[in-house]
N, C-alpha and C positions, 0 to 999 in steps of 0.2 A: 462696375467694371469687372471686377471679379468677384468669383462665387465665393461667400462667407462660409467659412463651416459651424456648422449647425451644433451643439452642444446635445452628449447623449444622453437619452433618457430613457428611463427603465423604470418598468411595471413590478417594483416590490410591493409586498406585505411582509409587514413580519409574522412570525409565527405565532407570537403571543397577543397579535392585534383579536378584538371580540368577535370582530367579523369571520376571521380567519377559523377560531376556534369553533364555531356554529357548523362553519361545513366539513372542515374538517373532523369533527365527532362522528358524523353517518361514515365515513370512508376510513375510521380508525380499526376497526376490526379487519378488514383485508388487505389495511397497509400493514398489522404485526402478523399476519399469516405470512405475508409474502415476503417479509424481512426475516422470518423466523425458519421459512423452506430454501432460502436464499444462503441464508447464513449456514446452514446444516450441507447444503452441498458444498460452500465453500470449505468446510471442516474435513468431505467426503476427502476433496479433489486434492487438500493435503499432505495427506499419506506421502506423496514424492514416490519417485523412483527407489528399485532397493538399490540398484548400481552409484548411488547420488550419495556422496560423502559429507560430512557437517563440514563448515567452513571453521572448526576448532581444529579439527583433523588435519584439513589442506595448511591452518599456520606453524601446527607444530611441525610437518613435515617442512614446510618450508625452510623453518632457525634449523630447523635438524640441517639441513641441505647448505645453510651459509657456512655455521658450523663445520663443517665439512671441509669445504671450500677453504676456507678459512687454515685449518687446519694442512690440509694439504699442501697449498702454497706455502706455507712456513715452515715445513720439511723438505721438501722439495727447490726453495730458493735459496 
């Protein structure tokens, strides 16, 4: 009458299975080239902005600012 839903199934290996490790040996050399030129840009593109303040900076500013605040209303009230 109505349509059953079907249970999902999915095409693992693990990585340490024999099979796995046989094909994966021919294609181990230009998977750490390419993890290794990957990773090297990702290091590039780090750098940040120089306008870009640490987020230690923007918390100290911040208690400095409650502080403040703080301070002010309690002379002032």
């Amino acid at each position: 009458m109505f349509k059953q839903r079907k249970n999902k199934t999915f095409n693992y290996q693990s990585r340490l299975s024999k099979e796995s490790q046989t094909d994966s040996s021919l294609d181990n050399d230009s998977y750490t080239k390419d993890f290794v030129s990957k990773w090297q840009r990702k290091n590039v593109n780090k750098t940040g902005s120089p306008g870009a303040m640490p987020i230690r900076t923007l918390i100290l500013i911040l208690v400095l600012l409650l502080i403040c605040m703080y301070v002010l209303e309690k002379k002032y009230m």
